[in-house]
C-alpha positions in Angstrom: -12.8 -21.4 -1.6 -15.6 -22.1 -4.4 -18.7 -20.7 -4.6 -20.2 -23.4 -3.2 -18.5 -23.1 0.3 -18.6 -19.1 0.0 -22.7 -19.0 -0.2 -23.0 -22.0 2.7 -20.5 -19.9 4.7 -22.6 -16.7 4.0 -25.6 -19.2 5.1 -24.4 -19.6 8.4 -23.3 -16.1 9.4 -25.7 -13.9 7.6 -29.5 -14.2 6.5 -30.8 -12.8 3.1 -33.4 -10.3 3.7 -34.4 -8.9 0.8 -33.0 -8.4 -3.0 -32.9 -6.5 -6.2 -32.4 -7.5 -9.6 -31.0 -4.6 -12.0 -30.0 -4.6 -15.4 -26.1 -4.1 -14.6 -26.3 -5.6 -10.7 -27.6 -8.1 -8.1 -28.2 -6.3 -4.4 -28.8 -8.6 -1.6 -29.7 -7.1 2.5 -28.5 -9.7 4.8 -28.4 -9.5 8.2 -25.8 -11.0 10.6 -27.2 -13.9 12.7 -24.4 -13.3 15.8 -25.3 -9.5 15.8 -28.5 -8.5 13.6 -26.3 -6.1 12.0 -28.0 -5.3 8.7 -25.8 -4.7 5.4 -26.3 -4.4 1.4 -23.9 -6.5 -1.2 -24.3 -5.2 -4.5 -22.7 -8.1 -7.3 -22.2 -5.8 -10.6 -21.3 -6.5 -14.2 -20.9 -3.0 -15.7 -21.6 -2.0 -19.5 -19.0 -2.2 -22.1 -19.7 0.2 -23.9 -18.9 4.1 -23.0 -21.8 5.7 -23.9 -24.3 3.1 -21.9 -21.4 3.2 -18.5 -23.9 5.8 -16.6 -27.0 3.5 -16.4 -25.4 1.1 -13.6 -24.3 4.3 -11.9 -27.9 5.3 -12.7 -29.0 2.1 -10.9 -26.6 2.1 -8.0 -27.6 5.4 -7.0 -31.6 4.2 -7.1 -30.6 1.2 -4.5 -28.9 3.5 -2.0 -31.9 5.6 -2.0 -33.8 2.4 -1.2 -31.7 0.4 1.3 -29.3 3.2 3.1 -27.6 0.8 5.0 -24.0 -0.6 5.7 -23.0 -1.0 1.4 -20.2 -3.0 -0.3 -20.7 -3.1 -4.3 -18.4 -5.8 -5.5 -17.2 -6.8 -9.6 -16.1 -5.5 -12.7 -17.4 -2.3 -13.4 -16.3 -1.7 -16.9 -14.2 1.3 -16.2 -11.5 3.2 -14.0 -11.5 6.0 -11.9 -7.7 7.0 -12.7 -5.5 7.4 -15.7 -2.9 5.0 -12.9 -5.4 2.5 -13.2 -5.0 1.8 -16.9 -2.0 0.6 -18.6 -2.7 2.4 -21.8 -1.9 5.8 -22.4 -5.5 6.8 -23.2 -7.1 9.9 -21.5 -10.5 10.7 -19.4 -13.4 9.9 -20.8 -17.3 10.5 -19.6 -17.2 6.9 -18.0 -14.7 7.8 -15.6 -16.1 11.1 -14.8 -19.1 9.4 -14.2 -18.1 6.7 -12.1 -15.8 9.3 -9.8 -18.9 11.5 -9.4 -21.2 8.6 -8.1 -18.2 7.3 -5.9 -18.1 10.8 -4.6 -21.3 11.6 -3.8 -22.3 8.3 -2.4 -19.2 8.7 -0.1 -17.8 5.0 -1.1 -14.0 4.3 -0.1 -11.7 2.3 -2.0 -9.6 0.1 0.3 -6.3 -0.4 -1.4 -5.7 -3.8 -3.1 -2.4 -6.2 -1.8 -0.7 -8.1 -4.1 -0.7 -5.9 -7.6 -2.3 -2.7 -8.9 -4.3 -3.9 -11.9 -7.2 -6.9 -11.7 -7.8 -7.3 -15.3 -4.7 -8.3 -18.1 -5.2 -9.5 -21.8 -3.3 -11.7 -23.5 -2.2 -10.9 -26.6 1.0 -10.1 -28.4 1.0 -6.3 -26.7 -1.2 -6.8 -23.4 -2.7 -3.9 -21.5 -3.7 -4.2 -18.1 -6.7 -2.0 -15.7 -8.1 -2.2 -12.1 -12.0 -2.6 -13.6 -12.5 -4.8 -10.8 -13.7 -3.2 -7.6 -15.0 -2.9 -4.3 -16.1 0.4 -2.9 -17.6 0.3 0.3 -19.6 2.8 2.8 -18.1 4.7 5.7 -20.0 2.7 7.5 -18.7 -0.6 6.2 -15.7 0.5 7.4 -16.8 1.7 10.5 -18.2 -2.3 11.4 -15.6 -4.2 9.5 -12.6 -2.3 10.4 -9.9 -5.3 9.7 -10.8 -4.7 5.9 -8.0 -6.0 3.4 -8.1 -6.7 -0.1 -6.6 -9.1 -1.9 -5.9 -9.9 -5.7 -5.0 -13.6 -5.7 -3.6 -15.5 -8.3 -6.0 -16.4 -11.8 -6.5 -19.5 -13.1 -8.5 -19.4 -16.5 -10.2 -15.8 -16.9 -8.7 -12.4 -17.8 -9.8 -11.2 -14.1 -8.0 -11.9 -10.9 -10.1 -12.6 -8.2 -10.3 -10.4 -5.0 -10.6 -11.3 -1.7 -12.5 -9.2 0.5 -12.0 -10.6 3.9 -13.1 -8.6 7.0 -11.1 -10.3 10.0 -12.2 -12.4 13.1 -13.6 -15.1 10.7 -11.1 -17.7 11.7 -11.4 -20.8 12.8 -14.2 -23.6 11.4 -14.8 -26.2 9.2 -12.5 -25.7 5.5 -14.5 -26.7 2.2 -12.7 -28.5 -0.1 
């Protein structure tokens, strides 16, 4: 599914409500049309560089304190959570403190992923692979979507695999092409 038939899906079975432009995210509330069930996706691009990591934790946690609502943050973050989640044998760093402490406190769960361990791989003579690429979601996410899987599907042209997020009962309906 391209973008194109993703946002005209998201069209007919949500409305935007509201969003936020951040330095390291995009937040959007939408609200379901079948249900009025109100919920926050947060698109992120995380920092590359360690010692500027915190700020989109710094932003993240500003939004929940504004919209505390059903939360998915979805994208590459820019750092792990887990030594597993690297291929290299490097060690903690701030970052990953960091981004553990804000998962933590904002009580976010990490659904597992189907279909491989890592979402990101280089290409070069010795390749190293990481899961940067993530999706934590609220309790209460969970709680309305309970059919969650996660999927890493096959890459085409980038470095990153995309995910599929896909929350069950949405069968059925006209198929973009």
């Amino acid at each position: 599914m391209d973008l194109y038939c993703a946002l005209s899906w998201l069209g007919r079975m949500s409305k935007k409500i509201e969003d936020c432009l951040g330095g390291f995210m995009v937040a959007c509330l939408f609200k379901n049309v079948v249900d009025g069930y109100q919920w926050v996706f947060t698109m992120v691009y995380g920092p590359n560089l360690n010692r500027t990591k915190s700020l989109l934790c710094d932003e993240l946690a500003g939004l929940s304190n504004t919209w505390d609502l059903c939360w998915c943050i979805g994208g590459d973050v820019n750092v792990t959570r887990f030594l597993s989640e690297r291929s290299s044998g490097s060690s903690f760093n701030l970052a990953m403190v960091d981004f553990s402490n804000f998962i933590s406190k904002q009580d976010l769960l990490h659904i597992p992923l189907a279909n491989g361990s890592f979402t990101w791989s280089c290409n070069r003579e010795h390749p190293s692979w990481s899961r940067i690429d993530v999706f934590p979601l609220s309790l209460e996410w969970e709680a309305h979507y309970h059919d969650l899987v996660q999927k890493k599907l096959p890459r085409f042209c980038s470095h990153h695999f995309p995910i599929l997020i896909d929350c069950g009962g949405l069968h059925g309906g006209p198929i973009c092409f």
